[in-house]
N, C-alpha and C positions, 0 to 999 in steps of 0.2 A: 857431325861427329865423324871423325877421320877414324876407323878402326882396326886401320893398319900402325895408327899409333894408339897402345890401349895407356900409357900414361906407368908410373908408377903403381905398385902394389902396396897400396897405404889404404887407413880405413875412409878415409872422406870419400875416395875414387869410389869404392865401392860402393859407398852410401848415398853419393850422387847417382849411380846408376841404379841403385835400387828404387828412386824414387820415378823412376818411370813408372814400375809397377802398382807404385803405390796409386797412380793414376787413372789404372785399369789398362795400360798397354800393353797388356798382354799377348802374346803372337796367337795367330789361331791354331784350333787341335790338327791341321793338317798343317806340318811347318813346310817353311821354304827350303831349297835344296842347303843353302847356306848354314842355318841352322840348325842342320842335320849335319853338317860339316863340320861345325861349332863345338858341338854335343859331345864329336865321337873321341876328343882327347883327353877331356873331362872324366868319362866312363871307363876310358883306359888307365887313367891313374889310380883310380881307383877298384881296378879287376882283381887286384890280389886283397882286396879287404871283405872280410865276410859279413852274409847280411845278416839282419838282423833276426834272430832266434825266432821271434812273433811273426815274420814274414818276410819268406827268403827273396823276397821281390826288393824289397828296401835295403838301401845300404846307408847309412847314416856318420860322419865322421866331424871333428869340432876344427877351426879354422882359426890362427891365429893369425891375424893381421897387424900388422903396426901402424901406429899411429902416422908416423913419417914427421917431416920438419915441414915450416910454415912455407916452403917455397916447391916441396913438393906436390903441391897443386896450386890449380889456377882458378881461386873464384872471389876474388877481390873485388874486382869492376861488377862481378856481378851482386855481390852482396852491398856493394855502395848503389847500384841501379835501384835494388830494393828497399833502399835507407836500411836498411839492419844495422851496418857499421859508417864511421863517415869519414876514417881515417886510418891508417896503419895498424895504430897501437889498438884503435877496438878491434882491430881485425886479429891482429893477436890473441887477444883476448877471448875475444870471440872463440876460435878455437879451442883455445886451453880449456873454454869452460866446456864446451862440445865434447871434447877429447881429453876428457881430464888425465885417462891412461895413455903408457903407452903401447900398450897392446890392446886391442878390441877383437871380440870374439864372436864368433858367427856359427852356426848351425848349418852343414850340408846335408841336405837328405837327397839321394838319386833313388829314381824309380826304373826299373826295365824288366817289358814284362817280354813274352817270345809266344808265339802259335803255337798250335799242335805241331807244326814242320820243324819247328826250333829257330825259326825267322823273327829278326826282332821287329814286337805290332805297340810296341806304344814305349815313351821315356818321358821322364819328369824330372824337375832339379827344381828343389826346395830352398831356401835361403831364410833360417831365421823364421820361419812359418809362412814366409813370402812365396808363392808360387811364380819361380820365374817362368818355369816350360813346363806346359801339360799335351805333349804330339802325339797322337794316334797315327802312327804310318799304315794300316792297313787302309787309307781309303786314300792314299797316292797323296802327292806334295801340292802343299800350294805355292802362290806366287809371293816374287821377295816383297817386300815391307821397307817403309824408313824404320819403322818400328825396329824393326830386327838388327837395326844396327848395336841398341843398348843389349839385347841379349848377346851379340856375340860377342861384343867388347867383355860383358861381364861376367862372359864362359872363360875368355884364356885369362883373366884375373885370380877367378875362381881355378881354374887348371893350377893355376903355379901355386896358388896355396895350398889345395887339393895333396900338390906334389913334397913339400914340405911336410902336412901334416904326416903322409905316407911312409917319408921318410923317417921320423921321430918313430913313427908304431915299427919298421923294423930294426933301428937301431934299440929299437925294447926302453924307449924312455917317454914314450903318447901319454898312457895312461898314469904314469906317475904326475907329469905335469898336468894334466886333466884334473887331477884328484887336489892335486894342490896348489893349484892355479884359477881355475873357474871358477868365474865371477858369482856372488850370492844370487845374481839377478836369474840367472840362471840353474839355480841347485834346489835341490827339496833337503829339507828339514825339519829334525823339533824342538823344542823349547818348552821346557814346565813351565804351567798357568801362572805358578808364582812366581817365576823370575821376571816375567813379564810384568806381575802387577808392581813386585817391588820397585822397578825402573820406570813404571810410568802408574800411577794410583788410580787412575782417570778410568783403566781397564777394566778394572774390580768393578768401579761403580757403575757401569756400564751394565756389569753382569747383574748386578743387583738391581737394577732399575726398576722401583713397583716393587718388589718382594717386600715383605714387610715380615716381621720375627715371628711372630706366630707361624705363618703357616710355614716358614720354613723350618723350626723346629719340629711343628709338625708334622713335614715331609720326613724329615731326619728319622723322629720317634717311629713312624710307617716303617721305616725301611728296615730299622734297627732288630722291629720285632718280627719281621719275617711276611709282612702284610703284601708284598707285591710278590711275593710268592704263588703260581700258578697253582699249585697243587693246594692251595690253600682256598682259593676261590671256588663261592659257590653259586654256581650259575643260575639263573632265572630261565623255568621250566619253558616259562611265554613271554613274550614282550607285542609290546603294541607300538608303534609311532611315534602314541606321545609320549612312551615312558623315554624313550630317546631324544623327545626333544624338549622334556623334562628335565634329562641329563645337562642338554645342551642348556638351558636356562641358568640351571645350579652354577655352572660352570663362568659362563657369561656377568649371573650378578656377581659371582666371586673377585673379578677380573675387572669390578665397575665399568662396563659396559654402558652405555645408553641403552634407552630402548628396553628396558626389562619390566617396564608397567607394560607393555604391550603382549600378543598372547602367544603361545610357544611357537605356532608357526611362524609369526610376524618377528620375532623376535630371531627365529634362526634363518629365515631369508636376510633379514637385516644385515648378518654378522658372518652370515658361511659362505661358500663359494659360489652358491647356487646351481650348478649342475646337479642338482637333488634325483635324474634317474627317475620322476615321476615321483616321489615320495609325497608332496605336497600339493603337485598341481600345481606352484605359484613360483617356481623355481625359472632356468630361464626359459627361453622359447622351446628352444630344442625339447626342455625333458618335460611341457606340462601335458601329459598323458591323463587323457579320463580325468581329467580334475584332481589329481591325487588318489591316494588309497584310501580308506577308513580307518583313519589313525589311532581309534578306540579298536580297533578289531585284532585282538593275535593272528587269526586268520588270513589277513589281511597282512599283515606285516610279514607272516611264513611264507606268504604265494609271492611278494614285490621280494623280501631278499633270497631268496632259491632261485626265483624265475626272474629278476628285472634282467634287461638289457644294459648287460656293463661296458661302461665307457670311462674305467679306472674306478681310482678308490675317492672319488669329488662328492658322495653325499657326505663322506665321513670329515670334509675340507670344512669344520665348523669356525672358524675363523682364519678369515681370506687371507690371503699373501700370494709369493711367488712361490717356485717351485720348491723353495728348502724351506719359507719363511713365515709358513701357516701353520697353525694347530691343525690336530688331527684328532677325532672322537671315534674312534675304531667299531663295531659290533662283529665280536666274531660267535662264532657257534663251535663250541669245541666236541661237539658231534661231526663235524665237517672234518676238523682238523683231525678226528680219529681215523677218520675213514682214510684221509690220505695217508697218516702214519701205518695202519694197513698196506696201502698201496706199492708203499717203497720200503715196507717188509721190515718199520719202525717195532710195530706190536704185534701181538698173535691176534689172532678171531677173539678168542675169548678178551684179553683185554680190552681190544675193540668194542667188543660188545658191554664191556664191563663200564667203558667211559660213556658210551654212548647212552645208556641206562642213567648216569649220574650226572649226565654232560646239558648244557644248554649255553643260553648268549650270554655273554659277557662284554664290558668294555674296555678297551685298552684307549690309553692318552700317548700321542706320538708329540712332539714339537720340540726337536734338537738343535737345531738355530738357536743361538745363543740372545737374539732379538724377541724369540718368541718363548725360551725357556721358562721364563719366570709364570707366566699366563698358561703354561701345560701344570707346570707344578701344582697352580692354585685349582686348576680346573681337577686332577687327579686329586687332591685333597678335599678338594670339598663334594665331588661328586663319592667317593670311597664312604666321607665323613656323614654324606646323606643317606647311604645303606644299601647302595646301589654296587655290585660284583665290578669291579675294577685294577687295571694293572698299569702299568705305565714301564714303554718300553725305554730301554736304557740308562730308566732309571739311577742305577751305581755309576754309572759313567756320566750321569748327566750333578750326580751328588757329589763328584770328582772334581767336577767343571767349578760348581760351585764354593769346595774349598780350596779349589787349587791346583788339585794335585795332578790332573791333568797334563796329556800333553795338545800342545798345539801344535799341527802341519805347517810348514815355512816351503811353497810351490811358489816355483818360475814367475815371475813376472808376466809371462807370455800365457799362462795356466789362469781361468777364472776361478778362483777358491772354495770351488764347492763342488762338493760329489767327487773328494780326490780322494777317498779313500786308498783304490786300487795303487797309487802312487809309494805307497806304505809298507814295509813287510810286517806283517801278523804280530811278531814280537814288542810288538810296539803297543798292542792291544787296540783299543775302538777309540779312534781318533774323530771326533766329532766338528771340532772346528780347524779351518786353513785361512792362513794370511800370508800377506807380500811382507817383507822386512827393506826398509832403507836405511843410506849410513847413517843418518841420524836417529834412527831408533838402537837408546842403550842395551838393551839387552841382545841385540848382536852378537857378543861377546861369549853368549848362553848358549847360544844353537848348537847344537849336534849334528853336523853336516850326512848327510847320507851318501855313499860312498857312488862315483857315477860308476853306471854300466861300462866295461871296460870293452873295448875293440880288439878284434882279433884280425889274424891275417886267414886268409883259407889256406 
């Protein structure tokens, strides 16, 4: 690679040199003196743009590149060496389907941090979530690299579009084209539940999978008359083990489960996460303490949930999954929860003392995953329905999902769609589920773009 010729400023050039990284060729955290020479016109261009609000270290700006014409790069011989194409016109082609725009768009993020002295001890240059340079200068430079040839080549590439974008924010015209130019693959958004299902049916029945009319009316009827209302539960003075994994039972045959001839313990190792925290003894390796507690004992249940060794909320993981995509069977103690609402000067002493007097355990049903929705629902209706104190979080917004009214999250392709809440302003209320959108999905058309963070200059 010659990198005193870096070639046109088109997107394949760039995308070719990205793929070194994709490689793992990454220069090491002590760069060479070169790419410390590379770096410094890159950070120049971008000194009059201010960083970002969350962390004055990070400067972040969006990079339009052009596609360019089919003779502005040279990789012909090489895609015929890899049979990809085997003549001109697939080469063509090839392309077009590659590059179907003609502008592509890219992500800069620069990193630069400074010592106590104001000496600069470390920079980084982001591409697209690609980490091209991660340099700590405080422990002296290393030796050049063949490597280093792609990072410098794909610094003065990066510089001129750098300097272009720079340009746009102060002629005062960046952020308008930002706003109405970048790509979906790229933006967050929302879209109602039902514009989606109208455009594609398949959605609905997704949601509905396993529900069956009863007990969904009877969730409805629950809700309607005020039953998942806190102040309305009445808690159980004592609880033992198995009245918990009596719960878990109820819940399980609800939800046709296997395994429900079997006996409560056996049945919830079966089905839950098994980091049980000792509660059974039969749980995994890590939690079989003392063989379990004495699951008939209140006593016994008061001393393991006050005093167990917590290592999260995994006994209450009563049907496994990943981290979004399990049921949850909660026991809280709204004596606990009074104490805190004390603490952070929620209630006075005497109301404190007032809950705590009428307070005891209760269950709450978690499972907001729309994979696992339908198996919370029936688990909170039929454990409620067996007379046992119970709530189910989210309920209204999980009743939402179900007829629709809901909104969905629309994150970055580069985003994994869960736990994107914070991506959301409040106004928007509790956003439960996130998805990618592509051109071929019709309701496109529906989404509600969210307006990008705008760039400033300092």
């Amino acid at each position: 690679m010659n990198c005193h010729s870096i070639g046109k400023l088109v997107a394949p050039n760039i995308d070719k040199l990205l793929c070194y990284f994709d490689k793992g060729h990454m220069n090491p955290s002590a760069p060479s003196p070169a790419i410390i020479e590379a770096m410094a016109p890159l950070f120049a261009a971008l000194s009059s743009l201010a960083p970002l609000k969350e962390n004055e270290e990070v400067k972040s700006i969006w990079l339009r590149i052009p596609r360019g014409e089919i003779n502005d790069f040279d990789s012909y011989d090489e895609l015929v060496d890899q049979e990809i194409v085997s003549n001109y016109e697939e080469y063509e082609n090839y392309w077009l389907t590659e590059y179907p725009e003609k502008i592509k768009w890219y992500k800069l993020v620069i990193v630069g941090s400074s010592n106590k002295k104001g000496e600069i001890c470390f920079r980084a240059v982001c591409v697209n979530h690609q980490m091209i340079i991660s340099a700590s200068l405080e422990h002296g430079l290393g030796n050049e690299n063949w490597k280093d040839e792609a990072v410098i080549k794909l610094c003065k590439m990066l510089t001129m579009a750098a300097r272009n974008s720079m340009e746009l924010l102060k002629d005062g015209v960046y952020n308008k084209i930002v706003n109405n130019s970048l790509p979906y693959q790229f933006r967050c958004g929302v879209v109602k539940r039902s514009a989606v299902w109208s455009a594609d049916p398949s959605m609905k029945e997704c949601i509905f999978e396993g529900m069956t009319k009863a007990y969904f009316e009877r969730f409805k009827e629950l809700l309607r008359f005020g039953e998942n209302d806190e102040k309305k539960i009445v808690p159980l003075k004592t609880m033992t083990g198995n009245d918990f994994l009596k719960a878990c039972s109820i819940g399980y045959k609800a939800c046709g489960y296997t395994g429900t001839e079997l006996s409560l313990t056996e049945q919830y190792i079966l089905h839950a996460d098994g980091r049980d925290e000792g509660l059974t003894g039969k749980g995994d390796r890590m939690h079989r303490e003392n063989g379990g507690i004495d699951l008939n004992s209140s006593v016994a249940w008061d001393q393991w949930y006050h005093h167990r060794t917590y290592m999260g909320g995994h006994p209450w993981e009563v049907c496994r999954g990943g981290n979004s995509t399990h049921v949850d069977l909660y026991v809280c103690d709204s004596r606990l929860e009074s104490d805190w609402d004390l603490k952070l000067g929620k209630i006075t002493v005497a109301e404190a003392e007032e809950r705590r007097k009428n307070g005891g355990y209760y269950f709450c049903v978690a499972g907001n995953a729309w994979t696992r929705a339908v198996e919370a629902v029936k688990f909170y209706v039929s454990i409620h329905d067996a007379g046992f104190p119970v709530l189910f979080r989210d309920a209204d917004n999980i009743l939402s999902r179900f007829l629709g009214d809901d909104l969905i999250g629309i994150v970055p392709h580069e985003t994994i769609p869960t736990y994107c809440e914070s991506m959301f302003p409040n106004h928007y209320g509790k956003i439960l589920d996130f998805m990618h959108v592509y051109d071929d999905d019709i309701w496109i058309r529906d989404i509600e773009w969210l307006p990008e963070k705008e760039a400033e200059l300092e």
